[in-house]
C-alpha positions in Angstrom: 115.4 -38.6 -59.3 113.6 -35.4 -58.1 109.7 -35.3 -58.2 108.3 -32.2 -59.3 105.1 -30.5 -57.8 102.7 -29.4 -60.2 101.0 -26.3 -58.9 97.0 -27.1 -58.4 94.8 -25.3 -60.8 93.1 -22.0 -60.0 89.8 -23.4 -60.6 90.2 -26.4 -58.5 91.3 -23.8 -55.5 88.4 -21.8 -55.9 85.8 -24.6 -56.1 87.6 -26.5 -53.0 87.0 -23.1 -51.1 83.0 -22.9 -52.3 82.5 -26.3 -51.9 84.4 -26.5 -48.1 82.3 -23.4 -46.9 78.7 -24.8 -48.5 79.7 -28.1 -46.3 80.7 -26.6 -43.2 77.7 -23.9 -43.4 75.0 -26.6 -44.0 75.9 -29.9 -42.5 77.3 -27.5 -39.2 74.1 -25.1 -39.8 71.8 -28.2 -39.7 73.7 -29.8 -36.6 73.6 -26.5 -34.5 70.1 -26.1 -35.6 69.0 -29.5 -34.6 70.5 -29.2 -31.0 69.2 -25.5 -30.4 65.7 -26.3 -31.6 66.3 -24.0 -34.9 65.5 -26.3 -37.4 62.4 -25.4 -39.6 60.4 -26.9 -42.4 62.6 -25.0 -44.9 66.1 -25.8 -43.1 67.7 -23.6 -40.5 67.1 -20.5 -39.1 70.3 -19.1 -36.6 70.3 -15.8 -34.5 72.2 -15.0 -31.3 74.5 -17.3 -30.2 74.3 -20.0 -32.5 74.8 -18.0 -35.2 77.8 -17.0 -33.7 78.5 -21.0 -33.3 78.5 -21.6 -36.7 80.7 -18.7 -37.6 83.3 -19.5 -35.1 82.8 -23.6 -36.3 83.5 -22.4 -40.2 86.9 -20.3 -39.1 87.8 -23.0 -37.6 87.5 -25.6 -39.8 89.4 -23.6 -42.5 92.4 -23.1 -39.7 92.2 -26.5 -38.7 92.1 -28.1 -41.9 94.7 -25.6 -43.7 96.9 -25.8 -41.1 96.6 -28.9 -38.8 95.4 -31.3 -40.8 97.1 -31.4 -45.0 94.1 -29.9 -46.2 90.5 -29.3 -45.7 88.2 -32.2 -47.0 87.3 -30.5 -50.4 91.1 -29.3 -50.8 92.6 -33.1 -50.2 89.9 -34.8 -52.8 90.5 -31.9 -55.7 94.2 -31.4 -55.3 95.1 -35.0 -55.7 96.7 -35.5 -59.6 
Protein backbone atom coordinates (compact mmCIF):
# COMPACT_ATOMS: atom_id res chain seq x y z
CA UNK A 1 0.00 0.00 0.00
CA UNK A 2 1.30 3.51 -0.72
CA UNK A 3 0.49 6.38 1.78
CA UNK A 4 -0.39 9.52 0.31
CA UNK A 5 0.75 13.00 1.56
CA UNK A 6 -1.92 15.43 1.88
CA UNK A 7 -0.45 18.89 1.09
CA UNK A 8 -0.82 21.15 4.52
CA UNK A 9 -3.31 23.93 4.10
CA UNK A 10 -2.34 27.48 3.14
CA UNK A 11 -3.75 28.83 6.23
CA UNK A 12 -2.12 26.54 8.53
CA UNK A 13 1.38 27.65 6.66
CA UNK A 14 0.73 31.09 7.16
CA UNK A 15 -0.37 31.03 10.87
CA UNK A 16 2.72 28.55 11.68
CA UNK A 17 5.02 31.32 10.17
CA UNK A 18 3.10 34.31 12.41
CA UNK A 19 2.86 32.34 15.26
CA UNK A 20 6.87 30.95 15.08
CA UNK A 21 8.06 34.63 14.61
CA UNK A 22 5.63 36.23 17.56
CA UNK A 23 7.43 33.21 19.70
CA UNK A 24 10.91 33.64 18.77
CA UNK A 25 10.56 37.69 18.78
CA UNK A 26 9.06 37.70 22.40
CA UNK A 27 10.11 34.78 24.49
CA UNK A 28 14.00 35.59 22.62
CA UNK A 29 13.17 39.54 23.01
CA UNK A 30 12.39 39.02 26.71
CA UNK A 31 15.45 36.59 27.32
CA UNK A 32 17.97 39.02 25.57
CA UNK A 33 16.33 41.84 27.43
CA UNK A 34 16.61 40.31 30.77
CA UNK A 35 20.35 39.49 30.43
CA UNK A 36 21.34 43.08 28.86
CA UNK A 37 19.40 44.93 31.47
CA UNK A 38 16.61 46.04 28.62
CA UNK A 39 13.66 44.97 30.13
CA UNK A 40 11.12 47.78 31.09
CA UNK A 41 7.77 48.06 32.82
CA UNK A 42 6.08 47.75 29.37
CA UNK A 43 8.35 44.68 28.09
CA UNK A 44 11.52 45.13 26.08
CA UNK A 45 13.25 47.78 24.60
CA UNK A 46 16.50 46.52 22.13
CA UNK A 47 19.03 48.82 20.29
CA UNK A 48 22.58 48.16 19.23
CA UNK A 49 23.79 44.99 19.57
CA UNK A 50 21.09 43.11 21.02
CA UNK A 51 18.82 44.10 18.69
CA UNK A 52 21.02 42.71 16.24
CA UNK A 53 20.92 39.48 18.72
CA UNK A 54 17.57 38.95 18.32
CA UNK A 55 17.50 39.35 14.60
CA UNK A 56 20.33 36.91 14.01
CA UNK A 57 18.45 34.43 16.97
CA UNK A 58 14.95 34.64 14.66
CA UNK A 59 17.00 33.72 11.13
CA UNK A 60 18.27 31.24 12.83
CA UNK A 61 15.61 29.60 14.32
CA UNK A 62 13.71 29.54 11.06
CA UNK A 63 17.05 27.83 9.32
CA UNK A 64 17.50 25.60 12.05
CA UNK A 65 14.12 24.47 12.47
CA UNK A 66 13.16 24.35 8.54
CA UNK A 67 16.09 22.66 7.79
CA UNK A 68 17.77 20.79 10.80
CA UNK A 69 15.29 19.97 12.79
CA UNK A 70 11.54 18.52 10.69
CA UNK A 71 10.02 21.62 11.35
CA UNK A 72 9.93 24.65 13.52
CA UNK A 73 7.71 24.29 16.77
CA UNK A 74 4.54 26.03 15.28
CA UNK A 75 5.08 24.07 11.84
CA UNK A 76 5.32 20.39 13.64
CA UNK A 77 2.01 21.13 16.00
CA UNK A 78 -0.20 22.56 12.91
CA UNK A 79 1.03 20.30 10.10
CA UNK A 80 0.23 17.14 11.98
CA UNK A 81 -3.37 15.50 10.30
Amino acid sequence: MTDTVKPVATWRKVLAAILDFATVFFGGGYAIGYLTGSVTAEGFKLEGMPALILFALVIVYFVAGSKYLGGTIWQRILYTH
